[in-house]
TITOR-979123 format. One record per residue (C-alpha): residue number from 1; residue in three letters; x, y, z. Coordinates in pm, 1 decimal. Example, Ala and Ser with C-alpha at 12.3 -4.5 7.8 and 13.67 -1.06 7.14 Angstrom:
! residues 2
<fimi resi="1" resn="ALA" east="1230.0" north="-450.0" up="780.0"/>
<fimi resi="2" resn="SER" east="1367.0" north="-106.0" up="714.0"/>
This chain:
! residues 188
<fimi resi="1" resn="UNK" east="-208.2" north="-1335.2" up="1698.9"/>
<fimi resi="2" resn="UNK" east="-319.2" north="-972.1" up="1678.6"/>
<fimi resi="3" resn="UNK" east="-162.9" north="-771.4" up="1994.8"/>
<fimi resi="4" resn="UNK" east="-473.1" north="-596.2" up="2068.7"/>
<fimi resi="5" resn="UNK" east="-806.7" north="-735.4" up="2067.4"/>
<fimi resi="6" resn="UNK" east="-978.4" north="-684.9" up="1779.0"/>
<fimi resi="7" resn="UNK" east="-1333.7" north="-442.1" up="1819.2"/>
<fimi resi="8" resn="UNK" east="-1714.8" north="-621.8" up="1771.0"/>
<fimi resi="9" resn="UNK" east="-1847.1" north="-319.4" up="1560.4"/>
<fimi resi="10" resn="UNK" east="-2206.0" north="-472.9" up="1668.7"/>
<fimi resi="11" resn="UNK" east="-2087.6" north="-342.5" up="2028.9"/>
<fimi resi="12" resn="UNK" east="-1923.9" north="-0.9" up="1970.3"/>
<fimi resi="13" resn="UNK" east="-2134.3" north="236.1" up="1718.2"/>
<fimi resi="14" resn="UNK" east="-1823.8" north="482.4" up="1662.3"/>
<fimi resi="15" resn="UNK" east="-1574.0" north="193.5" up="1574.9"/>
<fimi resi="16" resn="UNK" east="-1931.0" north="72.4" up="1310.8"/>
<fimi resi="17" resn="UNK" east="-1922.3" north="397.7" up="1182.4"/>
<fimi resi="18" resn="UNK" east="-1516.6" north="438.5" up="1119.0"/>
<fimi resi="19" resn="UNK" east="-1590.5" north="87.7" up="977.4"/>
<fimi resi="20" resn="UNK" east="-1884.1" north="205.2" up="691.9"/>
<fimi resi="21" resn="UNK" east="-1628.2" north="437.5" up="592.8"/>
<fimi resi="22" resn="UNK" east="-1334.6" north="210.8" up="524.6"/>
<fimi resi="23" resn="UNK" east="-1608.9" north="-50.5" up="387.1"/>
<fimi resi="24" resn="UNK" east="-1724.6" north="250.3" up="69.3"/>
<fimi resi="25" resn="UNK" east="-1371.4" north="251.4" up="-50.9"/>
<fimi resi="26" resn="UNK" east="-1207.5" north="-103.4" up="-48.3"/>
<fimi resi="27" resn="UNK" east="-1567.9" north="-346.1" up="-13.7"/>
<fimi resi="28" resn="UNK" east="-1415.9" north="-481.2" up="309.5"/>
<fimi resi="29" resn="UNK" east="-1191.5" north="-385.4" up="597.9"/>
<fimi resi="30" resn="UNK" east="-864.2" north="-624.6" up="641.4"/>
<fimi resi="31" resn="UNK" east="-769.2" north="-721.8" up="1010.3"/>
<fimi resi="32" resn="UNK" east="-501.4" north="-463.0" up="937.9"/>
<fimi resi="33" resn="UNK" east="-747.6" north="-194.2" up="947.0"/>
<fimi resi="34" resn="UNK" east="-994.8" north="-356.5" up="1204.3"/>
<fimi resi="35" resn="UNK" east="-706.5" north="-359.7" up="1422.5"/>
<fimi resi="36" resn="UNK" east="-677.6" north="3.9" up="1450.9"/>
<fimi resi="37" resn="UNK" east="-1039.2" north="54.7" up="1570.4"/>
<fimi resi="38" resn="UNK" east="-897.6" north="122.6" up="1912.4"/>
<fimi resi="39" resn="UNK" east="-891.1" north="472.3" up="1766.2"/>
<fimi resi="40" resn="UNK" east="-1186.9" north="506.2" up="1536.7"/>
<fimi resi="41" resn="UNK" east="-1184.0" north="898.1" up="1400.6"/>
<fimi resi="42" resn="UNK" east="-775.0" north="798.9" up="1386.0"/>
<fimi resi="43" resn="UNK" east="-890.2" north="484.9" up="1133.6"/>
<fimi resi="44" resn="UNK" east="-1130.8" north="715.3" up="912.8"/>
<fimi resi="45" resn="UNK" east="-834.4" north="967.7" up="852.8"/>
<fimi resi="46" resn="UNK" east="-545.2" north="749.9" up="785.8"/>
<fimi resi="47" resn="UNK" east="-782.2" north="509.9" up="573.0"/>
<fimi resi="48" resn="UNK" east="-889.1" north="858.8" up="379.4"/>
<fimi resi="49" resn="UNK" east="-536.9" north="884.4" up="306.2"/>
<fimi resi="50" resn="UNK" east="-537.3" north="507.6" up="181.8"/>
<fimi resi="51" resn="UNK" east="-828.4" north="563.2" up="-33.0"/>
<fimi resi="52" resn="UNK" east="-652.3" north="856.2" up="-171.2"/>
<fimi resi="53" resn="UNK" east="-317.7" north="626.2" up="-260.9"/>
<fimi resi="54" resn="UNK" east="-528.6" north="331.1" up="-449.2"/>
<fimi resi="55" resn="UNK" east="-779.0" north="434.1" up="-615.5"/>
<fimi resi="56" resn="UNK" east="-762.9" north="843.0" up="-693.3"/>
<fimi resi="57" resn="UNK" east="-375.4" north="911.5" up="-741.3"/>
<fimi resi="58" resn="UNK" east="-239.9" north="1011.3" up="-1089.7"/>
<fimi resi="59" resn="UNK" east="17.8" north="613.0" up="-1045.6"/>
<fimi resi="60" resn="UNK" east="-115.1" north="373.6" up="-1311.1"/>
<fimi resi="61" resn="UNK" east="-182.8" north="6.2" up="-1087.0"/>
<fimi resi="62" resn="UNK" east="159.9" north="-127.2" up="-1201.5"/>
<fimi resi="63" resn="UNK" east="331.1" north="220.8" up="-1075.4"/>
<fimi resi="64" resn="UNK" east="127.4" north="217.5" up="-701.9"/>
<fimi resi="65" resn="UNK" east="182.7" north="-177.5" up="-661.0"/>
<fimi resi="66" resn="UNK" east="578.2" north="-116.5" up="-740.7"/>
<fimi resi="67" resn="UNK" east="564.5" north="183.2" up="-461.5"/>
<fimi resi="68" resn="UNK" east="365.0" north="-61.8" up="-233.5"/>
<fimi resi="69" resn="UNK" east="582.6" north="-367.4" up="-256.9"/>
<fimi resi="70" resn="UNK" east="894.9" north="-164.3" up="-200.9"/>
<fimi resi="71" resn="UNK" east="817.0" north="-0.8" up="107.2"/>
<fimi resi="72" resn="UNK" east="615.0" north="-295.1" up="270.2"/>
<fimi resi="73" resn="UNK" east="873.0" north="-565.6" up="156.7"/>
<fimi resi="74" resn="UNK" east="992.3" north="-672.6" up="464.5"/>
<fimi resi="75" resn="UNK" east="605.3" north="-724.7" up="596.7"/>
<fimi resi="76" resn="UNK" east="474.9" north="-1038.3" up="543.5"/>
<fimi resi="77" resn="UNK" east="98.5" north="-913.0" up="586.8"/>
<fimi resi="78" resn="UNK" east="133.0" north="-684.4" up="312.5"/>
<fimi resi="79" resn="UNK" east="299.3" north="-868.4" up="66.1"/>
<fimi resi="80" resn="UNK" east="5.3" north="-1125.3" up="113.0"/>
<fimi resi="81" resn="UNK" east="-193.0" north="-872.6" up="-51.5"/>
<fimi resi="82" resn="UNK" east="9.2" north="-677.5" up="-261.1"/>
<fimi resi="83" resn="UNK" east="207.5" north="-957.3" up="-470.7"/>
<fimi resi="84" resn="UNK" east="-83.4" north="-1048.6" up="-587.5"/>
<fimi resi="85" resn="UNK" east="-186.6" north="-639.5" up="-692.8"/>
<fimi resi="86" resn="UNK" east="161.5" north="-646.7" up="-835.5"/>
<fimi resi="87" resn="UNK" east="135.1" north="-933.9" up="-1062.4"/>
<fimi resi="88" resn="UNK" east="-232.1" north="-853.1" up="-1127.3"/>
<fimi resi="89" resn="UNK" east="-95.2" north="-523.3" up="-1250.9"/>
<fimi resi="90" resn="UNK" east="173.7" north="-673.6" up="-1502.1"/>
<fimi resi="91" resn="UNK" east="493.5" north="-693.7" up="-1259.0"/>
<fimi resi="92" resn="UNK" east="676.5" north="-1042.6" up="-1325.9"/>
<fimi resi="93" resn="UNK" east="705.0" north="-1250.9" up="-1001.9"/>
<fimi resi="94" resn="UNK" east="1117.9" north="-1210.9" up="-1064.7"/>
<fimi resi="95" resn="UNK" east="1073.5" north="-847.5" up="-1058.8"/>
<fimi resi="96" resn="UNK" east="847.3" north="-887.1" up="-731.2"/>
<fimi resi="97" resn="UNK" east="1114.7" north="-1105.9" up="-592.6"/>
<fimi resi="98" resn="UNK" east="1374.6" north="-847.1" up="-654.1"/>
<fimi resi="99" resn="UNK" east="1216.4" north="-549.8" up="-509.3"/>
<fimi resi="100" resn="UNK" east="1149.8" north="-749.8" up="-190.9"/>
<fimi resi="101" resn="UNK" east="1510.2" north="-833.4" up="-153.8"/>
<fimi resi="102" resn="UNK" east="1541.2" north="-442.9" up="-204.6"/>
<fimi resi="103" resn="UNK" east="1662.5" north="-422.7" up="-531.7"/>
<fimi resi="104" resn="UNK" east="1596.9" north="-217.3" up="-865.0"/>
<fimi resi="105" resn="UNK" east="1478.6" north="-517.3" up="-1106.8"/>
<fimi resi="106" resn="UNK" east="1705.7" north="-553.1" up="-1393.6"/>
<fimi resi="107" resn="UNK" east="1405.0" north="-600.7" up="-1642.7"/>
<fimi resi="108" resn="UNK" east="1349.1" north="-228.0" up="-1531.4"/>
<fimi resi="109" resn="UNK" east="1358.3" north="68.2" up="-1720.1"/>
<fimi resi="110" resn="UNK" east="1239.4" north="450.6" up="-1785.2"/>
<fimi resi="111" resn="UNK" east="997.6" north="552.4" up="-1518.8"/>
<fimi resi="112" resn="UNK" east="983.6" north="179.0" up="-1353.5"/>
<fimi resi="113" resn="UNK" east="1340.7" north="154.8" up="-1259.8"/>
<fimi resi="114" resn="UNK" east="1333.0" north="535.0" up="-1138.9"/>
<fimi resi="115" resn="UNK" east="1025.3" north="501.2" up="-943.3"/>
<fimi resi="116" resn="UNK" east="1149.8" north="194.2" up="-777.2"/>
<fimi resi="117" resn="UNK" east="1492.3" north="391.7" up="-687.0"/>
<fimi resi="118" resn="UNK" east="1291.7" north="652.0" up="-552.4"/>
<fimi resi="119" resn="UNK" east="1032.8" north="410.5" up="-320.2"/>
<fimi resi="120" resn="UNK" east="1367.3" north="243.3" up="-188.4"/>
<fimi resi="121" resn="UNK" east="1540.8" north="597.6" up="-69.3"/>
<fimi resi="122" resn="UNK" east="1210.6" north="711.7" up="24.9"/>
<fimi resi="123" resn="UNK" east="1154.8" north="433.1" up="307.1"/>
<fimi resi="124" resn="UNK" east="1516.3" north="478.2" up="437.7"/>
<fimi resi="125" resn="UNK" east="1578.4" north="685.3" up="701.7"/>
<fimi resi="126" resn="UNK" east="1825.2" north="897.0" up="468.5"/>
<fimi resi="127" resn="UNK" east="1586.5" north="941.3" up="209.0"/>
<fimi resi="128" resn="UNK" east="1578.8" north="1030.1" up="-180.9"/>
<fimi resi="129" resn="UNK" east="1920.4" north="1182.4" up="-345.5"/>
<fimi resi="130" resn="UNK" east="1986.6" north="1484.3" up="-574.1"/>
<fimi resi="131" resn="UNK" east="2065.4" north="1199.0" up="-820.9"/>
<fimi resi="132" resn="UNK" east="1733.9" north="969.1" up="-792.8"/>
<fimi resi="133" resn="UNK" east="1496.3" north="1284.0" up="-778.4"/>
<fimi resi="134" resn="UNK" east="1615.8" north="1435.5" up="-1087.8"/>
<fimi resi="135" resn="UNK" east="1571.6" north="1090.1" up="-1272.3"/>
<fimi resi="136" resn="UNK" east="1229.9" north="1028.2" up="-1180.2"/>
<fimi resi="137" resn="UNK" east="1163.4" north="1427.5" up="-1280.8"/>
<fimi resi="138" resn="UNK" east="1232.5" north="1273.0" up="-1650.4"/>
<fimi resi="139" resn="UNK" east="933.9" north="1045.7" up="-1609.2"/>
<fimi resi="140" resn="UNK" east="685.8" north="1169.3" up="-1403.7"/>
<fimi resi="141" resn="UNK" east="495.9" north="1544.7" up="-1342.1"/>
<fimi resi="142" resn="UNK" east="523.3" north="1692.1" up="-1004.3"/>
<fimi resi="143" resn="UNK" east="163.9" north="1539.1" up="-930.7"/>
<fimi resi="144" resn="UNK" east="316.8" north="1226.2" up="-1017.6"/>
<fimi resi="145" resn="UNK" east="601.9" north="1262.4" up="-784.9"/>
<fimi resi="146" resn="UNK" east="356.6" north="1421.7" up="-480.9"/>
<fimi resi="147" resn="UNK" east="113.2" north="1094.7" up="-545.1"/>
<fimi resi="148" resn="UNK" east="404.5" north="837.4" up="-577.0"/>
<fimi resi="149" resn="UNK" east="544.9" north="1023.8" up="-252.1"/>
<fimi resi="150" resn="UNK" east="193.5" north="1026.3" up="-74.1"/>
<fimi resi="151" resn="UNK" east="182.5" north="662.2" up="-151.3"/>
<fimi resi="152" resn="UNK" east="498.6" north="569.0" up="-31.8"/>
<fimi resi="153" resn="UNK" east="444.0" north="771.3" up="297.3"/>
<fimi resi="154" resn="UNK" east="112.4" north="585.8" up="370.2"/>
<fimi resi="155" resn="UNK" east="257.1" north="207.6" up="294.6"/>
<fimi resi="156" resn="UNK" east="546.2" north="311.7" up="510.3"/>
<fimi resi="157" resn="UNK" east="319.8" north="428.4" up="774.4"/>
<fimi resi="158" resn="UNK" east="118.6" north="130.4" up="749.6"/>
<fimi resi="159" resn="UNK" east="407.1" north="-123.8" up="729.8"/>
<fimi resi="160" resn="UNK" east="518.3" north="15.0" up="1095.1"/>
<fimi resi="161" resn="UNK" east="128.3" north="-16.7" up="1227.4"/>
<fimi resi="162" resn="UNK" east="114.5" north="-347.5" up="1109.3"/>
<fimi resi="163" resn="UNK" east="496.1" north="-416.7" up="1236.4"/>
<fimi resi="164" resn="UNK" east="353.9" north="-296.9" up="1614.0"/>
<fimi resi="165" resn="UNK" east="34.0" north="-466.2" up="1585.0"/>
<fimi resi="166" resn="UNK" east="70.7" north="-769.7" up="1422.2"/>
<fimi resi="167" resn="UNK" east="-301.4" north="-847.6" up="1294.1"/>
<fimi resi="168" resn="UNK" east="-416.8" north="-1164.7" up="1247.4"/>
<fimi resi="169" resn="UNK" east="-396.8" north="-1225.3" up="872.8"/>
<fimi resi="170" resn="UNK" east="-624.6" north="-1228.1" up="674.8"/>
<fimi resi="171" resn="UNK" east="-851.5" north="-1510.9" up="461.5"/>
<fimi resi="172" resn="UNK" east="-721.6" north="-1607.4" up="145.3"/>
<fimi resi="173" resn="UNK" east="-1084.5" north="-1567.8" up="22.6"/>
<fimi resi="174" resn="UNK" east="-1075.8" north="-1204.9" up="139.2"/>
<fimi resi="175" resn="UNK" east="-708.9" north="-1151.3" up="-76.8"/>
<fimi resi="176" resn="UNK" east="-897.6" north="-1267.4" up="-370.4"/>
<fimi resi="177" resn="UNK" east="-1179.5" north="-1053.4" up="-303.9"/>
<fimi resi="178" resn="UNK" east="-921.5" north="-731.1" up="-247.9"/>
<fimi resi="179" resn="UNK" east="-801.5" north="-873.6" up="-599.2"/>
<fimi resi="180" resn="UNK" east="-1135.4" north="-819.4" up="-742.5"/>
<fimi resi="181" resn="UNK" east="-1194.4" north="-491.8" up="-593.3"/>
<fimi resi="182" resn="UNK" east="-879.0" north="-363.5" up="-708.2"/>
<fimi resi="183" resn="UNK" east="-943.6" north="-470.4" up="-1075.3"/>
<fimi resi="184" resn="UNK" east="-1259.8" north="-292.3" up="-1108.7"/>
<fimi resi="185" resn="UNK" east="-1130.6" north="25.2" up="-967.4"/>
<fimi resi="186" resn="UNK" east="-803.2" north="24.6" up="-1169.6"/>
<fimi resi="187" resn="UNK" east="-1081.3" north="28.7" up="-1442.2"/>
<fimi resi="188" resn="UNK" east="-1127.0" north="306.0" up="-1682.5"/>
């Protein structure tokens, strides 16, 4: 059960409005984000950053869903959603499993296996080395490296919100529907 009690947009126009805006860029707005209505210009920003991280970085899908399930691995809520993104996106459900036990999949190589080094230091409190910075400079531009860090930093961010919060989970009618969206965004 959600911590907070979660808003009736038909009774509060400014949470309705923070709402419209998450609505243009994902279709819907999970329990996740409904449950930070408390703070509604708060919900437009950090949902702006969101946007940003899914659906206008320089990642391919398989790159952002490898970012995303390494820094919310030990979250429940979003690995409801994003296992799904992952395997929609052409990540094996052994390489899921082993980035949720916090590992580099084996299967890995080139820019996967650095980018998943990379999302692993990033979300620790010590962060990225010398060693796994340099690697991923092999692979990817520094756009590529500012978007796979902006991504990271949001998923982190969000796996703590939803770690103090605990939303209700959501439907599995609205995961498939997230599914969906993603697809025909990811599109050309």
């Amino acid at each position: 059960m959600s911590r907070l009690p979660l808003l009736d947009e038909s009774k509060d126009l400014e949470f309705a409005d923070a709402l419209a805006d998450v609505e243009k860029s994902r279709g819907k707005a999970s329990n996740a984000l409904r449950s930070m209505g408390h703070a509604p210009e708060a919900l437009k920003r950090f949902a702006a950053v969101g946007d940003y991280a899914r659906y206008h970085s320089t990642l391919t899908a398989r790159e952002r869903e490898i970012v995303i399930v390494i820094t919310g691995r030990g979250y429940e809520y979003a690995m409801m959603h994003h296992v799904p993104l992952a395997l929609q996106a052409g990540i094996s459900q052994d390489e899921v499993d082993a980035m949720r036990r916090g590992e580099v999949p084996t299967t890995f190589t080139g820019v996967d296996a650095a980018l998943t080094q990379y999302a692993l230091e990033f979300s620790t409190p010590a962060s990225v080395s010398d060693a796994t910075f340099t690697e991923l400079k092999e692979f990817m531009s520094p756009r590529q490296i500012t978007d796979a860090s902006f991504t990271a930093a949001y998923y982190v961010g969000f796996a703590l919100m939803l770690a103090a919060m605990d939303p209700i989970p959501d439907t599995p009618e609205y995961v498939q529907a997230g599914l969906a969206w993603q697809l025909k965004a990811d599109q050309p």
